[in-house]
N, C-alpha and C positions, 0 to 999 in steps of 0.2 A: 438574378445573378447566377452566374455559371459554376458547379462546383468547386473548378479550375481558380477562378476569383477569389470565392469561399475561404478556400485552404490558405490561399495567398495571406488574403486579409488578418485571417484568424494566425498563423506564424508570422506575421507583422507583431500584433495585441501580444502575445506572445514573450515577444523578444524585447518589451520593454522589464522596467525594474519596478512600476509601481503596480501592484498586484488590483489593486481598486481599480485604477483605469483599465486593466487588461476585462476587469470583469463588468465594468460598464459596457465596454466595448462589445465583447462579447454578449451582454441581453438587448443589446440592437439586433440581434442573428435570430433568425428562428432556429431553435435549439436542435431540431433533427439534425437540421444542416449543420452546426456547428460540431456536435459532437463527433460525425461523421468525421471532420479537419480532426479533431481533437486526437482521436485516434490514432491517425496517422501519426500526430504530434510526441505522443507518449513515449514513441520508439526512437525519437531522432537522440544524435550524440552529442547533440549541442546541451551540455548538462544545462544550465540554466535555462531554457524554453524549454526542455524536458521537464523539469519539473514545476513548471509554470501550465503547463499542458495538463500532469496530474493533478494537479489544484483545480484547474480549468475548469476537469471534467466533472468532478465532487459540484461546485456548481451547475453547470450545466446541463448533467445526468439529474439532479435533483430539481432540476425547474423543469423538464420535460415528464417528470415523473408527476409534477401536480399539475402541467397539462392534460396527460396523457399518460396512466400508468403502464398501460399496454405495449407502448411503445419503447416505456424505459426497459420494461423487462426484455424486451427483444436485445437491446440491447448488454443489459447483463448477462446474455443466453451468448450473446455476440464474445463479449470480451472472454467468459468461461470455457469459448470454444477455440478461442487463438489459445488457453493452456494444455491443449489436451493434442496427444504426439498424431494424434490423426489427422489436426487440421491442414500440418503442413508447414503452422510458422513458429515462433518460438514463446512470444506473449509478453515480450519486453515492456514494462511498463505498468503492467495488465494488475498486479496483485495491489501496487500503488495505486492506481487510480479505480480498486476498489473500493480500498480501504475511504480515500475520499469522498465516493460518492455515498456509503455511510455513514461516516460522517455528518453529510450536508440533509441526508435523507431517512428515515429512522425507519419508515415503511419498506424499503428496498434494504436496510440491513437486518432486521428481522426476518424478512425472504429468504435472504443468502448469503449473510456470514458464516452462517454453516458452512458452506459449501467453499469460503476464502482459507478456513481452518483447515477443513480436509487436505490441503496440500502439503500441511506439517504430518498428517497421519499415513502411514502405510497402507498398503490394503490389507485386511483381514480375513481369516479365513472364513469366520461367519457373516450371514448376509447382511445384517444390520451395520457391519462395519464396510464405510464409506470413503477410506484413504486415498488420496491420489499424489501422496509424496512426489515434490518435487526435488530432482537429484541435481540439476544444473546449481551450481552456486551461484552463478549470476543473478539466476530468477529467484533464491533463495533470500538473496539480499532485498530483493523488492519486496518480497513477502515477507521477513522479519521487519522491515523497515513498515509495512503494513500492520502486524500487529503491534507495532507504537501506536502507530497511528491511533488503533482500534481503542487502544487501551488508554488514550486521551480523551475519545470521546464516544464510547461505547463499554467503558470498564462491563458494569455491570452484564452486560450482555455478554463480555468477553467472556468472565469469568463462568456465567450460566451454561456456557458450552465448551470449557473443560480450556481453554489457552492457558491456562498456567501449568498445566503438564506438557504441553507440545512444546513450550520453550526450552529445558535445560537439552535435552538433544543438541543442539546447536552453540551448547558452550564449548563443547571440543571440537567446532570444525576448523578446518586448516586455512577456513576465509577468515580474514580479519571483520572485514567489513560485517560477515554475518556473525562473529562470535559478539561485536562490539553491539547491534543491534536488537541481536538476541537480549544481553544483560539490561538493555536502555528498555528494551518491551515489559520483559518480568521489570522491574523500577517502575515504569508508569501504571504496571496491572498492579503494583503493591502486592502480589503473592507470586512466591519462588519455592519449588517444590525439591528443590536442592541448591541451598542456600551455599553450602560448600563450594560446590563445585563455583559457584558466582564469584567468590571473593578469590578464590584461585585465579581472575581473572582480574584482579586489585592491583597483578603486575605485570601486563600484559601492557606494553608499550608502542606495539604496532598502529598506526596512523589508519583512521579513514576519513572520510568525507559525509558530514550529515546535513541531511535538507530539514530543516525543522526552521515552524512559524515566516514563511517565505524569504530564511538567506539559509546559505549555504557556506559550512563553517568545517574548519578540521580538528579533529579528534581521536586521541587517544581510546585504544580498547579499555584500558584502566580508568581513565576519568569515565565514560559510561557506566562503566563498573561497581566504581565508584559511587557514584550520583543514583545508584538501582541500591545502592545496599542501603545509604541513609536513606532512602523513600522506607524501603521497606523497614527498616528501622522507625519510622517514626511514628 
């Protein structure tokens, strides 16, 4: 089957609502080829197959990884280098369907969740220090919206490499979207390294949009807010 088909096929699977057939569908594909679709898929604006596409890939990336490790990693090498201002493009999609394919794969998030955290970190002036903050708010939001992710199913690991301090940063930006996900991420990691500044955001009433457990639902900054202080409260 021709790439061209591929793609077709796989934004078909896609564009449905039942997430189980999308992913049956999907392991009839040999996984190189799929993911290749998938990629593209990540970036599109059709919200609902965008984030049908992130989910995708967390499968997908992680069945090609217990094919063929080699091949997944080219791949992570792949998506790390659409974030970086050399490549040329922007990386829409890219911190989300990290975040998933660790998720789904625990060998490939031990490799390089390090390197999904680094985009909250600055660079440093010493050599040890590894930051590649990312200033676009757009992609900002994928990336807090990734460390939810991470911290649903990777806490421990989160925590081992320092996400509970990259989060409060992000409780005063002027995105809604990323102040509301920021506080939803500390909430699922159960540690918040300025617990103040969170509840400052208990009356924050600005609207976003969150993809959590395959629907996509609207929300207040507050109620995230909210819902991160009782976690950590309990």
């Amino acid at each position: 089957m021709s790439a061209r088909k591929i793609k077709q096929q796989v934004l078909e699977l896609l564009e449905q609502e039942d997430l189980a057939e999308i992913q049956r569908g999907l392991a009839a594909l040999d996984a190189k080829e799929a993911v290749n679709a998938l990629i593209a898929a990540i970036c599109r604006s059709e919200e609902r197959l965008r984030w049908h596409a992130v989910t995708a890939m967390g499968w997908t990336v992680a069945r090609l990884a217990d094919e063929e490790m080699e091949a997944a990693r080219i791949i992570m090498r792949r998506l790390l280098w659409s974030l970086n201002e050399e490549s040329g493009g922007i990386g829409w999609g890219v911190p989300e369907a990290m975040a998933e394919i660790f998720c789904r794969h625990e060998g490939l998030a031990e490799e390089y969740v390090h390197m999904l955290l680094s985009y909250m970190r600055p660079d440093g002036e010493l050599p040890h220090q590894d930051g590649n903050f990312l200033e676009h708010e757009t992609l900002q939001r994928g990336l807090l919206w990734a460390a939810g992710r991470l911290a649903q199913c990777r806490r421990e690991l989160a925590l081992a490499k320092g996400m509970a301090d990259d989060l409060p940063q992000y409780f005063a930006s002027p995105d809604a979207e990323v102040r509301g996900l920021a506080a939803r991420a500390a909430g699922l990691l159960g540690r918040c390294s300025c617990p103040k500044r969170l509840h400052e955001l208990m009356t924050d009433s600005a609207m976003l949009r969150l993809y959590e457990d395959g629907k996509i639902s609207a929300v207040t900054v507050a109620e995230l807010a909210a819902q991160a202080a009782e976690r950590l409260q309990a």
